[in-house]
N, C-alpha and C positions, 0 to 999 in steps of 0.2 A: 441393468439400469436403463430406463428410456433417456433418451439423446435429449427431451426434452428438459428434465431434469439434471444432465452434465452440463447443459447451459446456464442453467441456472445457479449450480455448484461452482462453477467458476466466475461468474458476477459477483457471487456470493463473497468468495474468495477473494480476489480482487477488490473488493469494497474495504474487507479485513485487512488485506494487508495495503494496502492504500492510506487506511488513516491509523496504523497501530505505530507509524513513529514519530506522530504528533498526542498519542493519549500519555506517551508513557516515558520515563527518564534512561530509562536502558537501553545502550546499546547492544540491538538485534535481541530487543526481551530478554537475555541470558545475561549480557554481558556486566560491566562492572555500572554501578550507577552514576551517574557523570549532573552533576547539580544544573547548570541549566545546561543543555545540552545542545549546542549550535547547529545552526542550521544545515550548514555542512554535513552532519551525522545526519540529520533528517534524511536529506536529497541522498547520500547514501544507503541509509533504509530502503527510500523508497524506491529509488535503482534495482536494488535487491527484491524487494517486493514483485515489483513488475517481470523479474524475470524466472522469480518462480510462480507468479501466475500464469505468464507466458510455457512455461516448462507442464506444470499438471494440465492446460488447455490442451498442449501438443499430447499428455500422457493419456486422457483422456478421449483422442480422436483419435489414435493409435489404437484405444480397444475396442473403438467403433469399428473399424476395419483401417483399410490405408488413409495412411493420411498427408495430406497434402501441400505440396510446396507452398512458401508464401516469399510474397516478393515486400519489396521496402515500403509499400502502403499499407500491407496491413501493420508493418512494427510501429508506421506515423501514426495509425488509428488506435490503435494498442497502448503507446505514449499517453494521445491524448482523452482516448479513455480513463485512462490511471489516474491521470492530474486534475481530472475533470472528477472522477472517484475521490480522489485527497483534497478537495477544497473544504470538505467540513471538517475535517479534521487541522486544516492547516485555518482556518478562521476561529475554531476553538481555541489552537494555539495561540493564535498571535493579534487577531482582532475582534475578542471580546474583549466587553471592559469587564476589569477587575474590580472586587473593594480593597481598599484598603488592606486586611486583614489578608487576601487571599496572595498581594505583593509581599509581602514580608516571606510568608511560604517560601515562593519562588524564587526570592533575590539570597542572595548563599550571606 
């Protein structure tokens, strides 16, 4: 696979799990369904997310040949990638407006 392309696989990825624990009521997609599901679980998700994006980036530079140390700026830029990744997902969640119809759904 060109290097070009594992860059892109991991954006890609990153994007995904960035905003999959704002589309969806599961904890960690398997888990039990939890009705509205607190934010708390989100930032948990996304915690999780980030560090198996972080995890295939590393698995993926490892097949390219060595790879290499990172100091605490790139985990800041990595961070702020992630959160900068999950704003659409976190504005779908929580700041669009609803109708009517679509609050009854959500509220248990």
């Amino acid at each position: 696979m060109d290097i070009r392309y594992e860059v892109w696989l991991v954006l890609a990825l990153g994007l995904l799990l960035a905003n999959l624990p704002f589309v969806n009521e599961r904890l960690f997609l398997v888990g039990p369904l939890r009705a509205p599901k607190h934010l708390g679980w989100r930032l948990v998700e996304l915690l999780t997310g980030a560090g198996l994006c972080i995890l295939a980036g590393f698995a993926l530079e490892g097949s390219i040949g060595q790879r290499h140390v990172q100091g605490w700026a790139f985990y800041v830029a990595m961070g702020s990638l992630f959160l900068t990744f999950a704003f659409p997902g976190f504005v779908w969640r929580y700041l669009r407006r609803r109708r009517v119809s679509d609050r009854a759904v959500d509220e248990p």
